[in-house]
C-alpha positions as CSV (number, residue, x, y, z in Angstrom):
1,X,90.0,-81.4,-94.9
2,X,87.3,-81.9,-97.1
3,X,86.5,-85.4,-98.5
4,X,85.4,-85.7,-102.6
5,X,86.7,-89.0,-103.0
6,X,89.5,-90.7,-105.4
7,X,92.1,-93.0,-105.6
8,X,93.7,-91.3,-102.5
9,X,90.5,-92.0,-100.6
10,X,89.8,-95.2,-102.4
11,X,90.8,-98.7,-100.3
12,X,91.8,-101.7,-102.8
13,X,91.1,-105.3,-102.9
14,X,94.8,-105.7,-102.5
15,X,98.4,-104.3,-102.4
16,X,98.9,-104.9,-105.9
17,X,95.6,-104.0,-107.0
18,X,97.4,-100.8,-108.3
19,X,95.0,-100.2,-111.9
20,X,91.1,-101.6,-111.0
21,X,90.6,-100.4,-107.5
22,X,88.6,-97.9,-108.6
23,X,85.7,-100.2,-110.1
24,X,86.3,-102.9,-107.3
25,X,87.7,-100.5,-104.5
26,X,86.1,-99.2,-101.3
27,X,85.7,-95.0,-101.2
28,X,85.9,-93.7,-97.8
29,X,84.5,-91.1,-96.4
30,X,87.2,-88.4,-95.1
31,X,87.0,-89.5,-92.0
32,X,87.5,-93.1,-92.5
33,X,90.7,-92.4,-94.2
34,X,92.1,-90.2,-91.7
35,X,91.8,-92.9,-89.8
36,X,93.5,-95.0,-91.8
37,X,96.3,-92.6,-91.7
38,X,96.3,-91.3,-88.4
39,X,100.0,-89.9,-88.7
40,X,98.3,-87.0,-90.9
41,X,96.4,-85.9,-87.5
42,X,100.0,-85.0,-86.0
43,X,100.8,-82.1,-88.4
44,X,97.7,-79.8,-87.7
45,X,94.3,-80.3,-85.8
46,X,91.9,-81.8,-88.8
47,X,88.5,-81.0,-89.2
48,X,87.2,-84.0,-91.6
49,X,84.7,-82.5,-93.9
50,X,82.5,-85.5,-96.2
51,X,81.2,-83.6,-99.6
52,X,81.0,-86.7,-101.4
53,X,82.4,-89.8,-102.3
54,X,83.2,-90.0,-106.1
55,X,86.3,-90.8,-108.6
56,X,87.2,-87.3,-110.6
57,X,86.0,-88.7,-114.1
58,X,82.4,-87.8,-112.8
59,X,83.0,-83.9,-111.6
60,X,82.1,-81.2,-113.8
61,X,80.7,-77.9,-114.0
62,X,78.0,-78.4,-111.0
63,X,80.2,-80.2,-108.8
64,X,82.8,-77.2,-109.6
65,X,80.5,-74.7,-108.3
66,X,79.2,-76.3,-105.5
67,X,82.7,-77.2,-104.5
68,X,83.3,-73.4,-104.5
69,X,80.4,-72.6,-102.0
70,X,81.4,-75.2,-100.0
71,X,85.0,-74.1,-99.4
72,X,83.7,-70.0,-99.5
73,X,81.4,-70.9,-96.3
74,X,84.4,-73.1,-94.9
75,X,86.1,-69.6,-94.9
76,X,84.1,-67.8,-93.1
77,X,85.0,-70.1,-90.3
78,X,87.9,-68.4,-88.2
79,X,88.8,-71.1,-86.2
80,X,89.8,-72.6,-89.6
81,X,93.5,-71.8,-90.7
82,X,93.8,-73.6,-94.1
83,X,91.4,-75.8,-96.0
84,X,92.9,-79.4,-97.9
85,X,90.5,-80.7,-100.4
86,X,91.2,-84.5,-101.4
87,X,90.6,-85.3,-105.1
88,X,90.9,-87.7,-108.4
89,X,93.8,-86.9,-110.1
90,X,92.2,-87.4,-113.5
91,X,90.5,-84.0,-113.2
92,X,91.7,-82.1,-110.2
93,X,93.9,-79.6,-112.4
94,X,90.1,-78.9,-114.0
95,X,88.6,-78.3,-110.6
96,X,92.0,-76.6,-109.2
97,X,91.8,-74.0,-112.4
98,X,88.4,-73.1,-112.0
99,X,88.0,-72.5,-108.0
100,X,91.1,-70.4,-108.9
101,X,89.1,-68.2,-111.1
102,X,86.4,-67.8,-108.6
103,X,87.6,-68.0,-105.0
104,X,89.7,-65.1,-103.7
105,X,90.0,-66.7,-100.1
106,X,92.5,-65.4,-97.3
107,X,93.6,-69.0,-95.7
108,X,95.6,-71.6,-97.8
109,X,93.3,-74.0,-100.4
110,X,95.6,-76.8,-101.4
111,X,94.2,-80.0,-103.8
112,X,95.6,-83.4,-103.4
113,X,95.7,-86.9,-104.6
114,X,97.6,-90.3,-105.3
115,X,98.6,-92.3,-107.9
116,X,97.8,-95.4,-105.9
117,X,95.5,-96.3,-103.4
118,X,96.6,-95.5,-99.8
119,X,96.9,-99.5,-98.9
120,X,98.4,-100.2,-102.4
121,X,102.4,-100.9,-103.1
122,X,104.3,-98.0,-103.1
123,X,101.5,-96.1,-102.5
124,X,101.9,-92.2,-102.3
125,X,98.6,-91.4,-100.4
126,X,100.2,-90.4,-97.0
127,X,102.8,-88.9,-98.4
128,X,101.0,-86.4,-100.4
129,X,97.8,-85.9,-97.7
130,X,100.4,-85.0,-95.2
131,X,102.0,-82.4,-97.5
132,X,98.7,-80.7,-98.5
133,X,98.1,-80.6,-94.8
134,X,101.9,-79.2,-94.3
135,X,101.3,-76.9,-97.5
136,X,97.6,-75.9,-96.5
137,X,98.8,-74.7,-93.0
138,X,101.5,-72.3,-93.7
139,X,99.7,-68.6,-94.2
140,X,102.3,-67.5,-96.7
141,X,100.2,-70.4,-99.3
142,X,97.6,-67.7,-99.1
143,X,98.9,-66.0,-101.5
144,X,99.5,-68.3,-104.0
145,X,96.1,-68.8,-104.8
146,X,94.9,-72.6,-105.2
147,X,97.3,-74.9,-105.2
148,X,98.2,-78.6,-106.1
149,X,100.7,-80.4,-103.8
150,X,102.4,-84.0,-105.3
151,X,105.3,-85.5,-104.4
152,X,106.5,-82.4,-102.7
153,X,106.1,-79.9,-104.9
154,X,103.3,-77.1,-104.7
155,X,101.7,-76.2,-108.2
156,X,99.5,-73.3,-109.1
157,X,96.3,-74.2,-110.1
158,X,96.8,-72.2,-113.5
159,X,99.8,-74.7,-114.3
160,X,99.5,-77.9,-113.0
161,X,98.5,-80.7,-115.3
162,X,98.8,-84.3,-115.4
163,X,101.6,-85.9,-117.3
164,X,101.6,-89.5,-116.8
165,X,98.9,-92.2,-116.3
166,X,100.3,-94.3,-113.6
167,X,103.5,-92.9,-112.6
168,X,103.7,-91.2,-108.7
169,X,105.7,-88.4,-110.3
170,X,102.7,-87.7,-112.3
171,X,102.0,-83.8,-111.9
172,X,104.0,-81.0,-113.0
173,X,103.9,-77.4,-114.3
174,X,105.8,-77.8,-117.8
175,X,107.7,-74.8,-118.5
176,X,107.3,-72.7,-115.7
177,X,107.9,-75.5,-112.6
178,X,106.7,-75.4,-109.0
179,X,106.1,-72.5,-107.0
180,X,107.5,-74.4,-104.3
181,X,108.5,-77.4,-102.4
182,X,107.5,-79.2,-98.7
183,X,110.5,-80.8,-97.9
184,X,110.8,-84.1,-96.6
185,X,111.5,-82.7,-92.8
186,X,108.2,-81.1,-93.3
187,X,109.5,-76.9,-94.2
188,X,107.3,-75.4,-97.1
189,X,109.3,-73.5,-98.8
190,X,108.6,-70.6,-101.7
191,X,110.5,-69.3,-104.6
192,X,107.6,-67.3,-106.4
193,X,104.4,-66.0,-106.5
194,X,101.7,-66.8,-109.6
195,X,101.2,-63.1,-111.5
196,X,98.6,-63.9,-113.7
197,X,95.7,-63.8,-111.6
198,X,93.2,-62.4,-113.0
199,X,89.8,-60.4,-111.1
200,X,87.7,-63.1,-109.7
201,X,84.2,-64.4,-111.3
202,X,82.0,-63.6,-108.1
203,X,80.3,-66.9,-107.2
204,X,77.1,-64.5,-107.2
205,X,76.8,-64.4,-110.8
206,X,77.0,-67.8,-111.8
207,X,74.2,-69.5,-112.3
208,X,74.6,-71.9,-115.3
209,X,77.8,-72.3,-116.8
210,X,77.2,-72.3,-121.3
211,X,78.2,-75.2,-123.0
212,X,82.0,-75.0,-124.4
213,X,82.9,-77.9,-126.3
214,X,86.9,-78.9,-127.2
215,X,87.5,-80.1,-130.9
216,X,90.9,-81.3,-131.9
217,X,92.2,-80.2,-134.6
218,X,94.7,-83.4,-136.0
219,X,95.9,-84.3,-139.8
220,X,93.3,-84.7,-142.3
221,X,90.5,-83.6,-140.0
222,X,87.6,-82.0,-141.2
223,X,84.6,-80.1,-140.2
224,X,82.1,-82.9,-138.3
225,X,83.0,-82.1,-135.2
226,X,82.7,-78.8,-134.8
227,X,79.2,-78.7,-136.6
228,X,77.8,-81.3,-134.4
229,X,79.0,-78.7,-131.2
230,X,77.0,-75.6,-132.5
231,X,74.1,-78.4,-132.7
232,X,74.7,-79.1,-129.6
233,X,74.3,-76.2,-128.5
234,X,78.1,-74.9,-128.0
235,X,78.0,-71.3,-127.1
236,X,82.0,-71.6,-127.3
237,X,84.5,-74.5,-129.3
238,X,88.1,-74.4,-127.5
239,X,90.5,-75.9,-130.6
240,X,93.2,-78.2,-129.4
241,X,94.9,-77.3,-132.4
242,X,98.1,-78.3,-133.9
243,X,100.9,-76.1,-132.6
244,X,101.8,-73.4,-132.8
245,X,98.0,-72.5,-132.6
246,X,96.7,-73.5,-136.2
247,X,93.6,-76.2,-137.5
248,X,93.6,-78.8,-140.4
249,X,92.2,-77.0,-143.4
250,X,89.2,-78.6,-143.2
251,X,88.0,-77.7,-139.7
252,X,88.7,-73.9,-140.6
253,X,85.2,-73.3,-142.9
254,X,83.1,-74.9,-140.1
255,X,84.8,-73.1,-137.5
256,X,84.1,-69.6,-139.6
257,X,80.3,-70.5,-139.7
258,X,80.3,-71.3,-136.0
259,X,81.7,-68.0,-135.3
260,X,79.4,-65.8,-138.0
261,X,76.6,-68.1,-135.8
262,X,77.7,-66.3,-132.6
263,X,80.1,-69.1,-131.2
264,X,83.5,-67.6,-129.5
265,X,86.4,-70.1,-130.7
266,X,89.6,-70.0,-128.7
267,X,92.9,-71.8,-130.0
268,X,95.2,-73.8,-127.3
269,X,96.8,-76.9,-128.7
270,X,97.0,-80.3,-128.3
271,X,101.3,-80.4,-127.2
272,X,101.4,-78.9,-123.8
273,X,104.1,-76.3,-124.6
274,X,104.5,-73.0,-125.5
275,X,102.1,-70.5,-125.8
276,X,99.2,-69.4,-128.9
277,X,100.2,-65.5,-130.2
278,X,97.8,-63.3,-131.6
279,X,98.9,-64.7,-135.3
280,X,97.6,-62.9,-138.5
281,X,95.8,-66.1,-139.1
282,X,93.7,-65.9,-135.6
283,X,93.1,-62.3,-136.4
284,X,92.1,-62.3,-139.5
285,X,89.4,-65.3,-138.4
286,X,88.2,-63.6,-135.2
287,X,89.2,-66.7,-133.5
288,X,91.3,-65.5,-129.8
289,X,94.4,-67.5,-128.6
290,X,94.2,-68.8,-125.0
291,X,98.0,-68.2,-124.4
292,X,99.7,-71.1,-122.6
293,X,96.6,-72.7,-121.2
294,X,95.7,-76.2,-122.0
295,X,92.5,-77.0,-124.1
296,X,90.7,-78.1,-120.9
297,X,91.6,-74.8,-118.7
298,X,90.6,-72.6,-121.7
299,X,87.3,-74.2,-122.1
300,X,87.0,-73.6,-118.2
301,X,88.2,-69.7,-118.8
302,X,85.9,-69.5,-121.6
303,X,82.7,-70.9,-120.0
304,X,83.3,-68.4,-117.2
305,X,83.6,-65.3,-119.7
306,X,80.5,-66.4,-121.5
307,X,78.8,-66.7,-118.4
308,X,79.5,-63.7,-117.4
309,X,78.1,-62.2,-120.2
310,X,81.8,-61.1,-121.5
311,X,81.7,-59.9,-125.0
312,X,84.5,-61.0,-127.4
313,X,87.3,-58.4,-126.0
314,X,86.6,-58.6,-123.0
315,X,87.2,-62.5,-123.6
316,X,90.1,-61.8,-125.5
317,X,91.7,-59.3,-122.7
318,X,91.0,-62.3,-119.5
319,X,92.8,-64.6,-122.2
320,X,96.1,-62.2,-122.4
321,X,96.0,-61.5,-118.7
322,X,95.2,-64.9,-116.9
């Protein structure tokens, strides 16, 4: 069970400090919290595992590869069965998606984490942790690739997002639903397997990760943005654009020079449903459409194909098949 922190691992002032306990809270180490919650320890023997102690908001692209090594040398353990990685919820579909893209492990790697603090009203900490450890020690998980387990339901990581600020039902899979549930006597149980899973990015390779920058595209909008991205040094702009997969007219000329400047541009939008076609108006631009993904799990999809040194098929193809 490895330890990264978040409101799962974070103790609050109080049982009704449900919204500030992570400025004022206490972040324990893995240990600490187990425990805490020392009914957990009954489902499987755990092996705590500290990596850090942080809430999600400040994990990114070095923590996401270093999270990946981590959990590839945990593997190579064969006493170890399955591996439970406690997270923030504000990111952990980010950090699910990309060790999805990069691990190809052959034990169970499950996410988790809580709405509310684990001493907090109503909290959902145990609930969840013993779940993840239910989810993370059935083989059959394997095969799923990385999950997310809330509230009893097990979410690929290519799916999952979060849909509500504060409410314990917060995590679901939109369209497509659940792979699966852990039911409340404690069976995990499957219905289907994820198909789009694409050829891993060998952790090998990666050694930087190019800027990707997300721009939304909204009424009225115009061009700013997106120039101050290439600036910036954006080797990619992911457009959260308006659905079905289109930009205000004013972004469209900056997006056009960003492109003839060597910057891929990949349309998701902003509404969480349905997926961006191959539209005349993305062909005719050169701009590729990142199918159902959300703007945030393109830009990790896209990072990973630049970094790779993918040229713009190639990107185009992993977009169509992941």
């Amino acid at each position: 069970m490895v330890g990264t922190g978040g409101s799962i691992a974070t103790w609050a002032r109080s049982a009704f400090d449900l919204v500030d306990y992570g400025r004022y809270g206490e972040v324990l180490p893995i240990d600490v919290l187990l425990h805490r919650l020392p009914e957990v320890a009954e489902i499987a023997d755990l092996v705590p595992v500290d990596f850090s102690a942080v809430h999600s908001e400040a994990v990114g692209p070095d923590e996401w590869c270093a999270f990946a090594r981590a959990l590839e040398n945990l593997s190579l353990d064969s006493s170890i069965d399955g591996i439970v990685m406690v997270h923030g919820t504000s990111s952990l579909e980010e950090t699910a998606w990309f060790l999805d893209l990069v691990l190809r492990l052959d034990i169970p790697v499950v996410l988790v984490g809580a709405q509310r603090p684990p001493n907090g009203l109503g909290t959902d900490a145990g609930a969840n942790l013993a779940d993840a450890v239910r989810a993370a020690s059935d083989p059959r998980v394997a095969e799923l690739g990385v999950v997310a387990v809330f509230q009893g339901e097990i979410h690929a990581a290519r799916d999952v997002a979060k849909a509500s600020t504060y409410r314990l039902n917060a995590f679901d899979s939109g369209e497509l639903g659940p792979l699966g549930f852990v039911d409340p006597n404690g069976d995990v149980v499957l219905y289907r397997v994820p198909y789009r899973r694409p050829d891993a990015f060998p952790l090998s390779a990666i050694s930087t990760l190019p800027r990707v920058d997300i721009v939304a595209a909204y009424a009225g909008a115009d061009g700013v943005a997106i120039a101050a991205a290439v600036r910036a040094g954006a080797q990619g702009i992911v457009v959260a654009g308006m659905a079905p997969g289109i930009c205000a007219s004013g972004q469209l000329e900056a997006l056009n020079r960003a492109r003839a400047q060597g910057v891929c541009v990949v349309f998701s939008t902003h509404n969480g449903r349905g997926r961006v076609v191959r539209s005349a108006f993305l062909t005719e631009n050169g701009f590729s459409a990142a199918d159902n993904l959300t703007p945030e799990k393109a830009r990790i999809l896209l990072m990973l194909c630049l970094g790779a040194g993918e040229d713009e098929d190639g990107i185009r193809d992993r977009f169509r098949l992941s």
